[in-house]
N, C-alpha and C positions, 0 to 999 in steps of 0.2 A: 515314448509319447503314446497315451492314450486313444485311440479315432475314437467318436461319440456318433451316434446313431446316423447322426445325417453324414458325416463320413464315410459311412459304409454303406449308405444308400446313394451315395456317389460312385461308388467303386463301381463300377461295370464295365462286359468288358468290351473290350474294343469295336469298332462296326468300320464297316466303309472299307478306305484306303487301311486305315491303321491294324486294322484285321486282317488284308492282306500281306501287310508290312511286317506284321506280327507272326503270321504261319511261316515266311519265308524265313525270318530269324528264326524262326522256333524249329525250324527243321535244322538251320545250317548249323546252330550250337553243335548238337547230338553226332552230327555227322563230322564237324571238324575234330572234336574230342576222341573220335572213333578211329580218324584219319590221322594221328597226332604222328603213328609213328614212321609214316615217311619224310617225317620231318627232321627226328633225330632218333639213337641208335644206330647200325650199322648200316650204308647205304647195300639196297637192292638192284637201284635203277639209277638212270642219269637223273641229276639234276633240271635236265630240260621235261623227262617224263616227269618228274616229280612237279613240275612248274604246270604242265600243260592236266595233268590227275588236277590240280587244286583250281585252276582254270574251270574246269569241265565240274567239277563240285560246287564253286560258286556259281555256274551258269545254272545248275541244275536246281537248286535252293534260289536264288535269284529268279527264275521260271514260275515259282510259287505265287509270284507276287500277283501275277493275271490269270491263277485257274479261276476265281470266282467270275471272271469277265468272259475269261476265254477259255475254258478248262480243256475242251480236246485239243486244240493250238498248245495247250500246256501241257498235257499229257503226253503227247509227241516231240514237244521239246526236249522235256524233263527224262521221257526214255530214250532219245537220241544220245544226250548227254551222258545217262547213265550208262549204258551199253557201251560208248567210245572209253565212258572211263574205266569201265571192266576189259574193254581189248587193251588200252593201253597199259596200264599201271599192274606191279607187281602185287602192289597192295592192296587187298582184299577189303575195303571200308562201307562202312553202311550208306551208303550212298542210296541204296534199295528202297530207303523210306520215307524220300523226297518223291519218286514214283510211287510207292503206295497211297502218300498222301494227295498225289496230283490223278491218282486212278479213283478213287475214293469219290474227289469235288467231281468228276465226269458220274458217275453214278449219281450221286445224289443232286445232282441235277437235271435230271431225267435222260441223259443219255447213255442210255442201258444198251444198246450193241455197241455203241464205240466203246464203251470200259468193257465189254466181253472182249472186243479184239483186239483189245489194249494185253489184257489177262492173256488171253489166249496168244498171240506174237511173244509176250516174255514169257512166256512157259515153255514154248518152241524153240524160243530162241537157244532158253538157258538147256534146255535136254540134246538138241544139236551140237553146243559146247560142249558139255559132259561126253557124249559120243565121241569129240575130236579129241579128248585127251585131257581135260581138266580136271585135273585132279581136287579142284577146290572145289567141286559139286560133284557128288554122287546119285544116286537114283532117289533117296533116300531125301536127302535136298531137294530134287526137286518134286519130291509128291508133297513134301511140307512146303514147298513156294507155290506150290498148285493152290493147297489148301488155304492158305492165307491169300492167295489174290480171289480166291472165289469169295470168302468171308468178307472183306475188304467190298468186293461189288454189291454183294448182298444187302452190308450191310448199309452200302450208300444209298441203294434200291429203296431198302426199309424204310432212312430217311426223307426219301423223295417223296414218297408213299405217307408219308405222314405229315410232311410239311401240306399235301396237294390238301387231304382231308381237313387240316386246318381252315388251308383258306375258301373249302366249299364250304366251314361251318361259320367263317366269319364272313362270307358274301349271302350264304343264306339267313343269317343272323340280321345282317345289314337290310335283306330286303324283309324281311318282316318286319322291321322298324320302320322302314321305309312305309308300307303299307299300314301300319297301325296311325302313323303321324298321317297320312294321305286320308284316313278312317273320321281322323281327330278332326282335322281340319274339315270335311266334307261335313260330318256333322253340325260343325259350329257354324262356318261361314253359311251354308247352305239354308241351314234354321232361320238365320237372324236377316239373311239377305231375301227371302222371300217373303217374311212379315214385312219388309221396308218394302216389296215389290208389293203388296196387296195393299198395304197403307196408302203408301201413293197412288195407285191405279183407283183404289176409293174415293179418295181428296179429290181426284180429278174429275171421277165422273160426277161426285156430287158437287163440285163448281159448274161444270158444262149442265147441270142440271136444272138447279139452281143456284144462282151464281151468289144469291142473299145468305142462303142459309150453308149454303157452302164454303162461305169463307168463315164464318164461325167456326163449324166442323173441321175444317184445315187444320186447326190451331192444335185440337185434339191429336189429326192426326200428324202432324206435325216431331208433336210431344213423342208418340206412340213410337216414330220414325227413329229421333234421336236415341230415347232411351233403347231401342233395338240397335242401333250402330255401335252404341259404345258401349253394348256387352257383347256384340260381336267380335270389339276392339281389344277387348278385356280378354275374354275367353281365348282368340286369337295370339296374345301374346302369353298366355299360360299356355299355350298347345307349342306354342313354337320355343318354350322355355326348356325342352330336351337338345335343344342347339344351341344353346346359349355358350358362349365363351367359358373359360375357367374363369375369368375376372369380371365376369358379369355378375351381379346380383341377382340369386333364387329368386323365382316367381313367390307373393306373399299375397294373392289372391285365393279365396277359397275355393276347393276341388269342387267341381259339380257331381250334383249327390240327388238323391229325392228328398234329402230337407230344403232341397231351392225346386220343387215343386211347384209351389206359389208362381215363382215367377216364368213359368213355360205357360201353365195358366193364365195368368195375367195378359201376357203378351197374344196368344191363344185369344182371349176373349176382345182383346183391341183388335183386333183382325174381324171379328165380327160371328167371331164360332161363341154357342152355350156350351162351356166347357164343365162338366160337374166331376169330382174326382169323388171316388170310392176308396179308402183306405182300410184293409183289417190285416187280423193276424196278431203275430206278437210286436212286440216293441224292442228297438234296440239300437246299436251304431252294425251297418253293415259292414263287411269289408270291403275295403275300398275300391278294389276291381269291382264288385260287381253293386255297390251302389254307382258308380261310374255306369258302367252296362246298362243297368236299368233305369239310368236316368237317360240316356242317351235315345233309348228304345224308343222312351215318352216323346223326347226331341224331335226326332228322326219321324215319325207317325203324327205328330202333329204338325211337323212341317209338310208331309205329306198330304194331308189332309187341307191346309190352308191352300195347297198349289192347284193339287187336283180332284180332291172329291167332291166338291160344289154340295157341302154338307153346311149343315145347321147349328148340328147339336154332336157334341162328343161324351164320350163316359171312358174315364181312365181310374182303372182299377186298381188295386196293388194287395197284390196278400202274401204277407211274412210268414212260411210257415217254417217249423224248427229244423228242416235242411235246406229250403231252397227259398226262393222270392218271383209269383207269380205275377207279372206286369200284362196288363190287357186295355187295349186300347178300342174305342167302336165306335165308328161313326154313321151318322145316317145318308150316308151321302149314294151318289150312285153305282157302288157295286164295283164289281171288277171294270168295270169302262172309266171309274174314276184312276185306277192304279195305274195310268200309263208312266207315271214318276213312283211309282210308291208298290203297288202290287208286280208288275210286270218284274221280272227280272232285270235289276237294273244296281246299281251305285248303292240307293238308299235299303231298299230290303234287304240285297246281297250285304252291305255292311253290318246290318244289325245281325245278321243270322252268322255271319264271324267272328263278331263279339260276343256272342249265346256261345257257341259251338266250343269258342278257346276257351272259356270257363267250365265244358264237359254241359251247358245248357243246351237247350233246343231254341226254334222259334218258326213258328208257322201266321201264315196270314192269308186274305181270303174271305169269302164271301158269311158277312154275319148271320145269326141264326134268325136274323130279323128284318134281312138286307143289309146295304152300306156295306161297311169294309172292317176286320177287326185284325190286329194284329198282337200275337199272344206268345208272352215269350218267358220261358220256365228255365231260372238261372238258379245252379247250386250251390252253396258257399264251398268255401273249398277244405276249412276245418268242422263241417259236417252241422255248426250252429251257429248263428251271428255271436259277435263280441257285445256284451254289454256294456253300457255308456257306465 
């Protein structure tokens, strides 16, 4: 019989209990076959040694079963066992490698002095034997059981040692996702929930104002309100679309880019800002990181502006040049006393200069050459020119 691809991506192997269950048989095969001949050929010993030797070989191989749970509980077992069954029995069997393998899971689980005095007690042990008269170990023996239990520890050490690096590069892996999605989100919700807080806080004072001309007006902003919820709604469930289940359907909204420019403007200008955009440079499709980046910068800076620079009039910049993409943002509003959201050190600035920064970009922001507030942020492609459409 043939296996076909997905057969063999089935094949894996064991985990869990069946892993433990697996190393305990995988030991006891090698060690019964090695043990075979106190079974038959010529007797050496009683029958009852021979009972109590296979006794003490299935406790030892059976022991395997809980080093993953309990490895030093098992490694004291497993050399209990082995030791009893070297005093007892005439027969010399490999028994040895149900301990190597039970000295090995205490190392690589980071228990690095209990498998040293694990090594160190059967190296003592087995050269105090040899001393008493054993002829089945020589010196010679035991500098080669030195050598392999040191190897053995070492080399479960190495593994521990590598499994730990793993999982700091898959927790730090985690938390910088964790943080770009906290980035994503801050941006989006943050944009679209403070144009709905400035609409409405407008609708209302111009009703308390006058209540005629302000219920006309309402209707506007009304309009202004919704359409900013359900692209906050929108944008919201494309940001949270990296969590999506495996049997959920991919997000099939458009990535935000500066060809939806238009619409930060738009929204921008319903909020009650003169919004005027400068565009040069060359033309092209960016890469997607950092037309992402640079659209975000605009986001982030005009939302900034709508909360707290009690400004007028904005100018947003943007120049393509053949390595990099200069986005600038300037408002006329009050200066560094407007940034208590936006200039100060805080969520919104600190995010956009992380987004600049992991691109190999900059971004500074700060008092304009003219007053107001400007924030200027120099992102470089990463294949050195934009892709053409």
């Amino acid at each position: 019989m043939v296996l076909g691809a997905d057969s063999l991506l089935r094949l894996r192997p064991p985990r869990g209990r069946m892993a433990d269950a697996a190393l305990a048989g995988g030991v006891f095969v090698p060690v019964a076959l090695g043990s075979l001949r106190s079974l038959i050929g010529e007797r050496e010993e009683s029958w009852a040694a021979t009972v109590l030797g296979w006794a003490l070989i299935a406790a030892a191989c059976g022991a395997l079963y809980l080093c993953r749970r309990r490895p030093v509980l098992t490694a004291a077992l497993v050399l209990g066992a082995t030791a009893a069954y070297y005093f007892t029995s005439v027969y010399d069997g490999p028994l040895m490698v149900a301990f190597v393998a039970a000295l090995y899971a205490v190392s690589a689980q980071g228990h690095f002095q209990a498998a040293i005095a694990f090594a160190a007690l059967t190296v003592i042990a087995t050269g105090i034997g040899t001393l008493a008269g054993n002829h089945d170990v020589n010196g010679v023996a035991v500098f080669m059981l030195t050598g392999w239990l040191v190897g053995v520890v070492a080399l479960g050490w190495v593994r521990h040692n590598r499994r730990a690096l793993a999982r700091e590069a898959e927790e730090r892996a985690a938390s910088e996702e964790r943080l770009r999605i906290a980035r994503e989100l801050h941006d989006v919700v943050g944009h679209h929930i403070s144009l709905i807080n400035v609409q409405s806080a407008a609708a209302l004072r111009r009703l308390h104002k006058d209540p005629g001309i302000g219920a006309r007006n309402a209707e506007e902003a009304l309009g202004a309100i919704k359409e900013a919820s359900r692209e906050a709604l929108r944008e919201l469930r494309v940001t949270l679309g990296v969590l999506r289940q495996v049997d959920e359907a991919a997000p099939t909204a458009p990535a935000a880019g500066l060809d939806r420019l238009d619409e930060l403007v738009t929204a921008a200008r319903l909020a009650g800002l003169d919004v005027r955009v400068q565009c040069s440079g060359e033309q092209g499709q960016l890469p997607a990181e950092v037309d992402l980046a640079a659209y975000r910068v605009v986001q982030e800076s005009l939302t900034n502006v709508t909360r707290h620079a009690h400004a007028t009039a904005v100018t947003v910049r943007t120049d393509r040049g053949p390595r990099h993409i200069t986005v600038e943002i300037t408002d006329n509003g009050q200066g560094p006393a407007a940034a208590a959201g936006g200039g100060a050190p805080g969520s919104g600035i600190s995010g956009m200069r992380e987004r600049a920064r992991a691109l190999g970009g900059e971004l500074t922001a700060g008092l304009g050459p003219d007053g107001g507030f400007t924030v200027r942020a120099r992102i470089p492609y990463t294949n050195g020119v934009p892709s053409k459409p």
